[in-house]
KEKE-3310 file (N, C-alpha, C; in steps of 0.2 Angstrom, whole numbers, plus 5000, padded with zeros to 4 digits):
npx = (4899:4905:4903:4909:4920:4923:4921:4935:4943:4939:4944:4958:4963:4958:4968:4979:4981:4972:4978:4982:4989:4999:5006:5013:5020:5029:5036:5046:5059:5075:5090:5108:5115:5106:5102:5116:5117:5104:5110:5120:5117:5106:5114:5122:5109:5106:5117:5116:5104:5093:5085:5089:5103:5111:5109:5113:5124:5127:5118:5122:5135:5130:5125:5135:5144:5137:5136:5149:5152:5144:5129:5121:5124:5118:5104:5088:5072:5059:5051:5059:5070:5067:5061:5071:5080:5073:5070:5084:5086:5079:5082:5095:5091:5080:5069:5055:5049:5054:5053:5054:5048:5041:5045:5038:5046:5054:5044:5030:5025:5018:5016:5000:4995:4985:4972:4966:4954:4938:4934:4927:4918:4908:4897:4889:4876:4876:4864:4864:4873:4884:4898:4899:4913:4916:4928:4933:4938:4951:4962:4970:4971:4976:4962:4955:4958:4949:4938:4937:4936:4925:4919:4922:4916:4905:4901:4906:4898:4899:4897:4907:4917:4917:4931:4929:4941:4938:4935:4944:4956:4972:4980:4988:5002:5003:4987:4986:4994:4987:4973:4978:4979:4968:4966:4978:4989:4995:5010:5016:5028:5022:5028:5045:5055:5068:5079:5090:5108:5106:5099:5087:5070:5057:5040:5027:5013:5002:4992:4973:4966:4948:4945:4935:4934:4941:4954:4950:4939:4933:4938:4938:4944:4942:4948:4958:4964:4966:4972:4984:5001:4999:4989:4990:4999:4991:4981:4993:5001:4986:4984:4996:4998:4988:4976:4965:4956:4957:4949:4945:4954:4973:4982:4989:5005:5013:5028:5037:5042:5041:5049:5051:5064:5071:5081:5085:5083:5069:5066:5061:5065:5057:5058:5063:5064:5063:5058:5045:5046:5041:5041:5039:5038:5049:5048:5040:5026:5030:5028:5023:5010:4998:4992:4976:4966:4956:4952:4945:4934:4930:4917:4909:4914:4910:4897:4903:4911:4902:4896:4908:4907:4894:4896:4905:4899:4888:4895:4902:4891:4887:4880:4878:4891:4892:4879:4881:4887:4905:4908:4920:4938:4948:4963:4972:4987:4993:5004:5018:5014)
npy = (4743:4745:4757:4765:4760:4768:4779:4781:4780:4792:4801:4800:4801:4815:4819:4816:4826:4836:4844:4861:4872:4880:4873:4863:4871:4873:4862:4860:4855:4862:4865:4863:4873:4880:4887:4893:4901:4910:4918:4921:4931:4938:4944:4955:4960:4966:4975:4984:4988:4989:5000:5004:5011:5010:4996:4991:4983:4978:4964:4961:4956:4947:4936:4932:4926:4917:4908:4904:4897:4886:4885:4882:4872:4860:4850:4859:4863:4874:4880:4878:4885:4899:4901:4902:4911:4922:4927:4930:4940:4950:4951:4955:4969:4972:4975:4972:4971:4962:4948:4930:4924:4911:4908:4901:4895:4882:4871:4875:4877:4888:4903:4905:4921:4932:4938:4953:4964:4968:4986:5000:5016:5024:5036:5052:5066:5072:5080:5097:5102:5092:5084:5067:5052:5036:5028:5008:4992:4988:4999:4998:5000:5010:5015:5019:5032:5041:5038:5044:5056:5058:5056:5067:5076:5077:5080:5093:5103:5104:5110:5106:5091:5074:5059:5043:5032:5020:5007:5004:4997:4991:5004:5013:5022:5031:5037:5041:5052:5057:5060:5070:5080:5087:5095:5101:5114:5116:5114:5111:5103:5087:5075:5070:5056:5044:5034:5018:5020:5036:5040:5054:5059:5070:5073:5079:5091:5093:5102:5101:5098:5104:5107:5109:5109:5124:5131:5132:5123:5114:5099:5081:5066:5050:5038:5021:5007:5000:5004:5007:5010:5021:5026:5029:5040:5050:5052:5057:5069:5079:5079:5086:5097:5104:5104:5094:5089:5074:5058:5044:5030:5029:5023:5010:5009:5009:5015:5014:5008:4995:4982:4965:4957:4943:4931:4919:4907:4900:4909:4925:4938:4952:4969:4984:4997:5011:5026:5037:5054:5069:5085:5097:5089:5081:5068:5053:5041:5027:5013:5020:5023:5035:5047:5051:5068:5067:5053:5039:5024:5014:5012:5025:5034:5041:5047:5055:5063:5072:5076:5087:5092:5100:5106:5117:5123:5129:5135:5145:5154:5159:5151:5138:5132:5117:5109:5099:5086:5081:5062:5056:5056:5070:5070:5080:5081:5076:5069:5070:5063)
npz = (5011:4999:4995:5005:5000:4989:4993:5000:4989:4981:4993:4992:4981:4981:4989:4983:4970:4971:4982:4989:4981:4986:4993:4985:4978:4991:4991:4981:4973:4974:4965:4968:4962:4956:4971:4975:4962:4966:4977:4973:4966:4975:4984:4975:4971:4983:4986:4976:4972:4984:4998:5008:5016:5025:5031:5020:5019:5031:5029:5016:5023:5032:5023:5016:5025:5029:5019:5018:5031:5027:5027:5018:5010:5011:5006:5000:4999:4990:5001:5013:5010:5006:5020:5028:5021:5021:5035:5038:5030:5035:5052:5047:5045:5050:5041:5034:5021:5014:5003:4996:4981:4972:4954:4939:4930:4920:4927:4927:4938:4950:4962:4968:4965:4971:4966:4957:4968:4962:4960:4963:4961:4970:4972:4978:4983:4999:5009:5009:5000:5000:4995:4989:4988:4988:4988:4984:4983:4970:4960:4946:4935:4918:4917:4925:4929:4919:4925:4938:4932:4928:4939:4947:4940:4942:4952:4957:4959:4974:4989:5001:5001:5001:5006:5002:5011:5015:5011:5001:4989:4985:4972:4959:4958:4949:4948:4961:4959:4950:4957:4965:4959:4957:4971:4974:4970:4953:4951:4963:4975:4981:4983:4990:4981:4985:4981:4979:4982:4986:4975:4967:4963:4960:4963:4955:4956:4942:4932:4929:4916:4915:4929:4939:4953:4969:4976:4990:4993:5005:5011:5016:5019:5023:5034:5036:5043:5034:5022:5012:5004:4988:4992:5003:5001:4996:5005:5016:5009:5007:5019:5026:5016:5022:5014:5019:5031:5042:5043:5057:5056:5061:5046:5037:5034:5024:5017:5009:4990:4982:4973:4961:4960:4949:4953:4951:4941:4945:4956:4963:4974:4983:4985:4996:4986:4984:4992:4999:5003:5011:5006:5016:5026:5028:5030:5030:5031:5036:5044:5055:5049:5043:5053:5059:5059:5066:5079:5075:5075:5063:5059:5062:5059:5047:5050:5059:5049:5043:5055:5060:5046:5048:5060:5057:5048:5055:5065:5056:5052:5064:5075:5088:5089:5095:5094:5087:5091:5087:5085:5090:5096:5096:5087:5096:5098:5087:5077:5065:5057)
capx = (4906:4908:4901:4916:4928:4923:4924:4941:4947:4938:4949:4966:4963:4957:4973:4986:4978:4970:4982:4982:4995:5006:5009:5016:5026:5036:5040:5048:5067:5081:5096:5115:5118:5101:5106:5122:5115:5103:5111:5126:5111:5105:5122:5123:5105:5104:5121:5113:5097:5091:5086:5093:5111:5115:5108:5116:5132:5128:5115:5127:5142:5127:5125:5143:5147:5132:5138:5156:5151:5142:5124:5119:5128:5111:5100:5083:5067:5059:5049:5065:5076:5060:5060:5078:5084:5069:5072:5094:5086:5072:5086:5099:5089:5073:5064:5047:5048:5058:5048:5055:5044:5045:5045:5033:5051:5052:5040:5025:5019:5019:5013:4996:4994:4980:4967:4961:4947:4935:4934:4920:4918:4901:4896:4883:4877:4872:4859:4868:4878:4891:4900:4903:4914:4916:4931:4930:4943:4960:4961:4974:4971:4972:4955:4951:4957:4944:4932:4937:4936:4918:4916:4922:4914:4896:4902:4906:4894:4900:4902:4912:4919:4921:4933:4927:4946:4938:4935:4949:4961:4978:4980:4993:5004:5000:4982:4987:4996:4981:4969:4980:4980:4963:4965:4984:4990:4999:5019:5019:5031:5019:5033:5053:5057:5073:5080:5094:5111:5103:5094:5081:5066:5053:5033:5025:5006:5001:4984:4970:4959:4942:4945:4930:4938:4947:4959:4943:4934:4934:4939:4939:4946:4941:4955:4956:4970:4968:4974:4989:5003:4998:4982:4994:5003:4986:4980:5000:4999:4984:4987:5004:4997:4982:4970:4958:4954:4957:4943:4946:4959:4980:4985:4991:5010:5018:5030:5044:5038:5044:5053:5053:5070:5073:5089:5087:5075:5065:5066:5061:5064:5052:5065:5060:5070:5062:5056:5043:5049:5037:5046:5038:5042:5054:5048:5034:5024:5033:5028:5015:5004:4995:4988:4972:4966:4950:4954:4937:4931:4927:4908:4905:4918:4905:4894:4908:4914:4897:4893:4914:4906:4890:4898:4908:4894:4886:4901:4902:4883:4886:4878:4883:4896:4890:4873:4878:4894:4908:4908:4925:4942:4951:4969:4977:4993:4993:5012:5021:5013)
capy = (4742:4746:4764:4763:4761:4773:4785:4778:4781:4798:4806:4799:4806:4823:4822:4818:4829:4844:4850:4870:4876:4882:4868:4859:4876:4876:4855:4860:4856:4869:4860:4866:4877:4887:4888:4897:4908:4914:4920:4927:4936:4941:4949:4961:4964:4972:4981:4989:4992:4989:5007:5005:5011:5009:4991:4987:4981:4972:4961:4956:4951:4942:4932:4930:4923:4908:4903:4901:4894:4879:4884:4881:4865:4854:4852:4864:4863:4881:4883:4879:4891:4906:4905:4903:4918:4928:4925:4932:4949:4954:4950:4958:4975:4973:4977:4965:4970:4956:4942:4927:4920:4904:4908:4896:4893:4875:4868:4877:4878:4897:4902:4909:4928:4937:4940:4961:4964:4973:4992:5005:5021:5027:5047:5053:5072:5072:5087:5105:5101:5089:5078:5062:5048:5031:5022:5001:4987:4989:5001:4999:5002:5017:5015:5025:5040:5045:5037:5048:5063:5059:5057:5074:5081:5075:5084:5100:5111:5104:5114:5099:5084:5070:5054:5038:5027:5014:5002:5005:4992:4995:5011:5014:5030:5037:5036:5044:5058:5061:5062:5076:5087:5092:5097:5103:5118:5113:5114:5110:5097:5082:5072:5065:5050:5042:5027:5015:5025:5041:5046:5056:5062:5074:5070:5088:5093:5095:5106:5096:5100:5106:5106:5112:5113:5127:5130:5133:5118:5109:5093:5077:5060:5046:5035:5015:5005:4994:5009:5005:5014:5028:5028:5035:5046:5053:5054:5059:5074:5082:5081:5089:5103:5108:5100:5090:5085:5066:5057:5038:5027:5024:5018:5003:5012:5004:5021:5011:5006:4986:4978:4961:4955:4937:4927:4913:4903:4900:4912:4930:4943:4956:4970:4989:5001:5017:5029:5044:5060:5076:5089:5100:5085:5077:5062:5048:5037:5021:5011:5024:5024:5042:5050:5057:5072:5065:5049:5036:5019:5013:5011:5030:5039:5045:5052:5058:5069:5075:5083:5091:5099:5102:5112:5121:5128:5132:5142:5152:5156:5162:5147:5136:5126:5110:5108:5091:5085:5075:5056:5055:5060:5073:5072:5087:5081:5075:5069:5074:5057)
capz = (5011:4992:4996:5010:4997:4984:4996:5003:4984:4981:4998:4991:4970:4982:4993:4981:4963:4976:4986:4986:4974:4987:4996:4979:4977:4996:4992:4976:4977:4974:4964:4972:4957:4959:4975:4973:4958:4967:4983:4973:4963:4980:4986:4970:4970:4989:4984:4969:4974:4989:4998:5017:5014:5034:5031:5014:5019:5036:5025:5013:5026:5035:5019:5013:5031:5031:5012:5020:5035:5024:5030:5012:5007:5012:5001:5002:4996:4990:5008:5017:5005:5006:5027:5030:5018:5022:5042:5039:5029:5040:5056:5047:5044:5052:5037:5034:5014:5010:5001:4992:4979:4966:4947:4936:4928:4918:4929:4925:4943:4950:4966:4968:4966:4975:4961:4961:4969:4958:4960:4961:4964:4972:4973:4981:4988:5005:5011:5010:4993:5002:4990:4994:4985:4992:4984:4985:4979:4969:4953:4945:4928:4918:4914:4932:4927:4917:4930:4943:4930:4927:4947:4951:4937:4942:4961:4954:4964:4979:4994:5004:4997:5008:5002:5009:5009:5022:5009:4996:4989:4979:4965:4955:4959:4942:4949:4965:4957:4946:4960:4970:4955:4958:4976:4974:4967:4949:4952:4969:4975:4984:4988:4986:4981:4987:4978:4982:4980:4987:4969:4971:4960:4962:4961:4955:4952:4936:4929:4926:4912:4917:4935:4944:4962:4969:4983:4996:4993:5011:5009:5022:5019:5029:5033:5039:5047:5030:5018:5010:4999:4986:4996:5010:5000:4994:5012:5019:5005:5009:5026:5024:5014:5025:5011:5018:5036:5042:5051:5055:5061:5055:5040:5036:5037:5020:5013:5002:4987:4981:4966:4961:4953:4946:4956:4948:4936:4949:4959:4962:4977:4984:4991:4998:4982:4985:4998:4998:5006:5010:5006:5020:5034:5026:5032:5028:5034:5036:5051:5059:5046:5043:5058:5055:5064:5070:5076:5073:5074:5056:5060:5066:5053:5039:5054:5064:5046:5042:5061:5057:5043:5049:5067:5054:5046:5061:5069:5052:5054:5070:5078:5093:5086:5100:5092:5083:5095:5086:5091:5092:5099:5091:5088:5098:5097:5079:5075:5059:5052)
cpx = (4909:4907:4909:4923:4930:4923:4932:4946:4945:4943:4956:4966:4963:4966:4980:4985:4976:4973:4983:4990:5001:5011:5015:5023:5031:5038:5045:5056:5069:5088:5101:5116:5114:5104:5109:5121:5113:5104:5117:5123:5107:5109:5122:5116:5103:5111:5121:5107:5094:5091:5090:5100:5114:5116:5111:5119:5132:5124:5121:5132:5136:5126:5129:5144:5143:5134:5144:5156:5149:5133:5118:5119:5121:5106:5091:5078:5065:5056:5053:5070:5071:5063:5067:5081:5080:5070:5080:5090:5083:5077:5092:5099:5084:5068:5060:5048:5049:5054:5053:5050:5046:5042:5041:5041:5049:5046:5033:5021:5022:5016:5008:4997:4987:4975:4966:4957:4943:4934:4930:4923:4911:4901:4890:4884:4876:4869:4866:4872:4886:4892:4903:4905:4919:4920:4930:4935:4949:4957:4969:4976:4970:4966:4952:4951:4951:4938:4932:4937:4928:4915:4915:4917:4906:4896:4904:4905:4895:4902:4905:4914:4921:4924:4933:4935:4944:4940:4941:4954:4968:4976:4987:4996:5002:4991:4982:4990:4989:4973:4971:4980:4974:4963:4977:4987:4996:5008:5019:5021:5027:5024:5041:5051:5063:5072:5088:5100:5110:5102:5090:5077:5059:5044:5030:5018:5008:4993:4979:4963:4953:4941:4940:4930:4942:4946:4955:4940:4935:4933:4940:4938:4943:4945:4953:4963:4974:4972:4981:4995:5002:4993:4985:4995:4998:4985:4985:4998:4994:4983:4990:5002:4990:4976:4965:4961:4954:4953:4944:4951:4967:4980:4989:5002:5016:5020:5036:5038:5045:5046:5052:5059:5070:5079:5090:5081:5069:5063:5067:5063:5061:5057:5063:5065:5069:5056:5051:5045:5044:5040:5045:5041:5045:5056:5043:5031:5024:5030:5024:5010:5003:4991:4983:4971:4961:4951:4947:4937:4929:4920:4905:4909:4913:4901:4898:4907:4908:4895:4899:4909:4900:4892:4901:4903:4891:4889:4901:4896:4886:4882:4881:4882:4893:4885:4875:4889:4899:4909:4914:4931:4947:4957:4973:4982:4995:5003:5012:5017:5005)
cpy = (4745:4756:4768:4766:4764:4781:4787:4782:4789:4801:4803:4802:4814:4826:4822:4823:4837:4848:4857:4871:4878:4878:4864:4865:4875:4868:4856:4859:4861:4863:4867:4875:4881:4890:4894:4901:4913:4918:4925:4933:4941:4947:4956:4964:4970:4976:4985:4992:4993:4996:5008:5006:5009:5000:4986:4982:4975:4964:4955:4952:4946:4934:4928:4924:4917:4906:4901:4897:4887:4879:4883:4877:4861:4855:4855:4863:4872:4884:4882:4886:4898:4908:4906:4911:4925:4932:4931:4938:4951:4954:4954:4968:4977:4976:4971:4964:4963:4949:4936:4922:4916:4907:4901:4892:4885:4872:4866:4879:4885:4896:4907:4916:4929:4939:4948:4960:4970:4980:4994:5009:5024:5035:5047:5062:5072:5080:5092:5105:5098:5081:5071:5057:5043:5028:5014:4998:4992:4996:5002:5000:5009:5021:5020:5030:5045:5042:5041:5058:5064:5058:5064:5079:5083:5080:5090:5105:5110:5108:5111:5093:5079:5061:5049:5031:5021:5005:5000:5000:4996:5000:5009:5022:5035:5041:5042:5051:5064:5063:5068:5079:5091:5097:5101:5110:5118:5117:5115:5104:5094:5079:5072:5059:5047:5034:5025:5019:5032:5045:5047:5059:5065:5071:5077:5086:5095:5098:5102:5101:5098:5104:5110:5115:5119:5125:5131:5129:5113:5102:5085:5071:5054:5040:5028:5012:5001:5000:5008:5010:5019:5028:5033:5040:5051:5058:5061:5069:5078:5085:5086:5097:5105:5107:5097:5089:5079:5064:5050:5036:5027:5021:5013:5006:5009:5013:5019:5008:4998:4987:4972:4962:4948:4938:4921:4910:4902:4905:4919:4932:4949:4961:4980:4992:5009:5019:5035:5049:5068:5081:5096:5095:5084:5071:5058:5044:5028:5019:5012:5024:5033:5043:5052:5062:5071:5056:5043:5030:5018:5015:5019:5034:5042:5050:5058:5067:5073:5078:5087:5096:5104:5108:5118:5126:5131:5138:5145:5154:5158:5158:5142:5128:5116:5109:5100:5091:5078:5067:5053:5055:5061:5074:5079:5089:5077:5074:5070:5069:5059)
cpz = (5004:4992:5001:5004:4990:4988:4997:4996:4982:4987:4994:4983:4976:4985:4991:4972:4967:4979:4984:4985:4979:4992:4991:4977:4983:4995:4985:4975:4973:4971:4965:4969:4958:4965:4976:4970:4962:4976:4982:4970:4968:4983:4982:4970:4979:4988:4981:4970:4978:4994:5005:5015:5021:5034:5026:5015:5027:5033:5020:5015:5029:5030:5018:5019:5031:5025:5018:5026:5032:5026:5021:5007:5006:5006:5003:4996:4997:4997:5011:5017:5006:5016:5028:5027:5019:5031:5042:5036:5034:5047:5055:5047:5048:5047:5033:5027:5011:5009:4996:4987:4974:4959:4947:4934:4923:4920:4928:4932:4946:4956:4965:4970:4969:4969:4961:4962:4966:4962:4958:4965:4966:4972:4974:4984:4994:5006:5012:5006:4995:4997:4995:4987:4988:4987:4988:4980:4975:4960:4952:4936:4925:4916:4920:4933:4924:4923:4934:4942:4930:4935:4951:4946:4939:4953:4959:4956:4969:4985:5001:5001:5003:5003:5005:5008:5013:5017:5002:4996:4986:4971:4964:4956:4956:4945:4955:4964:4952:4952:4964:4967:4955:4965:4977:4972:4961:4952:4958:4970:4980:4986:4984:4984:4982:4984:4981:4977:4979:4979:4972:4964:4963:4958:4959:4951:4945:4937:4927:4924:4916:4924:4938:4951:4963:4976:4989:5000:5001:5009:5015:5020:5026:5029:5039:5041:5038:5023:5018:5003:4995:4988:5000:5007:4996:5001:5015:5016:5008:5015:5027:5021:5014:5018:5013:5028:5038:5048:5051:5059:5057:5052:5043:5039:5031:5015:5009:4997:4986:4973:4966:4956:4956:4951:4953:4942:4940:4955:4961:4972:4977:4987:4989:4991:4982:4990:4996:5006:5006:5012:5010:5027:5035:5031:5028:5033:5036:5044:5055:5055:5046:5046:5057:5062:5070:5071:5078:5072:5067:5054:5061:5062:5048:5046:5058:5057:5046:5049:5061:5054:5045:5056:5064:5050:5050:5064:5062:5051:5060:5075:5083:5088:5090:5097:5089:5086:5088:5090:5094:5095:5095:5094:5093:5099:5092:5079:5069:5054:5051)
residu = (UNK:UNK:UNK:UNK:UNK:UNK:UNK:UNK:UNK:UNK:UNK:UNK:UNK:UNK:UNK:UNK:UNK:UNK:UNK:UNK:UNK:UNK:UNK:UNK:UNK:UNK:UNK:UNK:UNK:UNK:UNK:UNK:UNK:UNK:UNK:UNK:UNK:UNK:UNK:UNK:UNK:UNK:UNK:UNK:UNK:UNK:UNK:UNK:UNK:UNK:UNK:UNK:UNK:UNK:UNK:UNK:UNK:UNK:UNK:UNK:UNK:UNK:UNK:UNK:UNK:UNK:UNK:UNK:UNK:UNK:UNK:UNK:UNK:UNK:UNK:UNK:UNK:UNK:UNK:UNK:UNK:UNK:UNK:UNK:UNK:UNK:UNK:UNK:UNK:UNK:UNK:UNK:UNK:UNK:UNK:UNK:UNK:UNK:UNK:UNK:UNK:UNK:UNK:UNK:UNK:UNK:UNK:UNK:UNK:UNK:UNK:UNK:UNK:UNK:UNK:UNK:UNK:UNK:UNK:UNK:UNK:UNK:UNK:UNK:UNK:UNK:UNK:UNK:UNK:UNK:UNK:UNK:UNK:UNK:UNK:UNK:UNK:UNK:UNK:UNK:UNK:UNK:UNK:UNK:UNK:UNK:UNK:UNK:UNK:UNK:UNK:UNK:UNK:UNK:UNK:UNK:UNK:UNK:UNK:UNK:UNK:UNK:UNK:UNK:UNK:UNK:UNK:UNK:UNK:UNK:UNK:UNK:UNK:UNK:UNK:UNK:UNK:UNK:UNK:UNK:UNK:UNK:UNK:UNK:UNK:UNK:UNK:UNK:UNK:UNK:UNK:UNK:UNK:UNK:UNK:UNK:UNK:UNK:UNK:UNK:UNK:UNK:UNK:UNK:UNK:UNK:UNK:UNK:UNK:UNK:UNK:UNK:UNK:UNK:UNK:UNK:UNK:UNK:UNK:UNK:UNK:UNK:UNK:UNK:UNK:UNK:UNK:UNK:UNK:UNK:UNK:UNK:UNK:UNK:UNK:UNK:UNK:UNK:UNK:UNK:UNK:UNK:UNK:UNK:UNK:UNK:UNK:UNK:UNK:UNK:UNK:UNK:UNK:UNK:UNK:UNK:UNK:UNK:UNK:UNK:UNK:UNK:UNK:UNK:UNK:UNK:UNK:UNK:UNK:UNK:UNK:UNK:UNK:UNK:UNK:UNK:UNK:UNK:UNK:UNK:UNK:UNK:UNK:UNK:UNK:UNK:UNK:UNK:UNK:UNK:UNK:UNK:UNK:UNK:UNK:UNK:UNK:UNK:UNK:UNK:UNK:UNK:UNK:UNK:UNK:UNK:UNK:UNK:UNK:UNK:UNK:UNK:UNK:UNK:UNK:UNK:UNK:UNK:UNK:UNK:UNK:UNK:UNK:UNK:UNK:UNK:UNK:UNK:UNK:UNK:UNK:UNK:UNK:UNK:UNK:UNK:UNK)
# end
């Protein structure tokens, strides 16, 4: 019995001291005045920044009209206030970006962030001097730059390069601009950028000290569904200017980049502010992900690239190209993506 009722007391401390962090965040209330702040902080922030111009404006009257209605008078705790305002943008535009999240504010409590997952870069050669580099987890430090100088440095003889994205987490664009500098030719335009009130900026190679590759070097990417953002536009790029061959499945399909801004003390939005644009398509990959050429099962992707190069060798020998058949099915009608 007493065992009983040490248990009984252990589950009530676990159920009201334990609860996961984001439950204690969606109960948290919202007083009238936040509220109000941040919805008229909403209003000006999709007027000013937000990148859909078609969308801007139905957005905000879809807003303006539920304040005046009274659909906002009741009181709201932060999980109510998150789905409902998140529900009217995503309805109003159809764009998923939009995220509302809670500020620690006064309170101190914050909602769990996502940890990075640690990042590696493996290299290896495969037989006939074929390079191989397997990215893995998030880099988002500028600490990877040099990492990825002394990965290419140590591949330098290679007479293919192959780039494994299957397992790759979040980079940092910077990161993404320094890896296409080796396979790019310095002052070419990689992409636009479109920002909210049709600005635009240019992304352009630069020269990268003691570059080893030149413009020859066969290159082949291998691509996964879970590749996300300057991965893509790594991917998209090389694609786009006949760089590299894509073996694998579509991307993930995320081509806006995000902002948070503050609406209130507790309260941030997540909201799409800028676009890439290749300046040969004059499109991205929003939505479709980037198509690869060869399109591949996860599991059979590294084999699939290596019989690619290896048919390739073969046919410039003068050898029958079929000898080591690819395993998969080749795009033949490849879209712009």
């Amino acid at each position: 019995m007493k065992n009983n009722i040490v248990a009984i007391i252990l589950s009530a401390c676990i159920a009201l001291f334990c609860l996961p962090l984001h439950a204690s965040v969606d109960d948290q209330p919202l007083s009238t005045q936040e509220v109000e702040t941040a919805l008229q902080t909403l209003v000006r922030t999709i007027d000013s920044q937000y990148l859909s111009d078609k969308h801007r404006t139905r957005i905000s009257r879809k807003i303006q009209r539920a304040i005046s209605e009274g659909e906002f008078e009741n009181s709201f705790t932060f999980g109510r206030f998150k789905r409902k305002v998140e529900a009217m943008l995503i309805e109003a535009s159809g764009d998923t970006n939009f995220e509302i999240h809670w500020r620690a504010g006064m309170t101190g409590i914050a909602e769990k962030k996502p940890e990075p997952y640690p990042g590696s870069l493996q290299r290896q050669i495969f037989d006939n001097d074929i390079g191989y580099i397997a990215v893995e987890g998030d880099m988002l430090s500028n600490g990877w730059q040099a990492e990825w100088n002394q990965a290419i440095s140590k591949l330098s003889r290679s007479k293919a390069l192959i780039i494994d994205l299957r397992h790759a987490g979040s980079m940092s664009l910077t990161l993404s601009q320094h890896v296409l500098n080796y396979f790019i030719v310095p002052g070419n335009t990689i992409s636009e950028v479109r920002f909210a009130g049709n600005k635009h900026t240019s992304l352009v190679t630069e020269k990268t000290a003691d570059n080893p590759f030149d413009a020859e070097l066969p290159v082949y990417i291998i691509t996964s569904p879970f590749i996300a953002g300057p991965w893509e536009l790594v991917a998209y790029t090389m694609k786009h200017m006949d760089r590299a061959t894509l073996v694998g499945m579509p991307t993930m399909g995320l081509g806006y980049m995000t902002k948070t801004v503050a609406l209130s003390p507790h309260l941030n939005i997540v909201l799409a502010h800028a676009e890439f644009r290749h300046p040969a398509t004059q499109d991205n990959w929003q939505d479709w992900g980037v198509l690869p050429h060869v399109k591949c099962e996860s599991h059979d992707a590294l084999k699939a690239t290596l019989t690619l190069i290896k048919n390739k060798v073969d046919s410039a020998n003068g050898e029958d190209k079929h000898t080591g058949r690819v395993l998969c099915e080749t795009n033949t009608n490849v879209k712009a993506n």
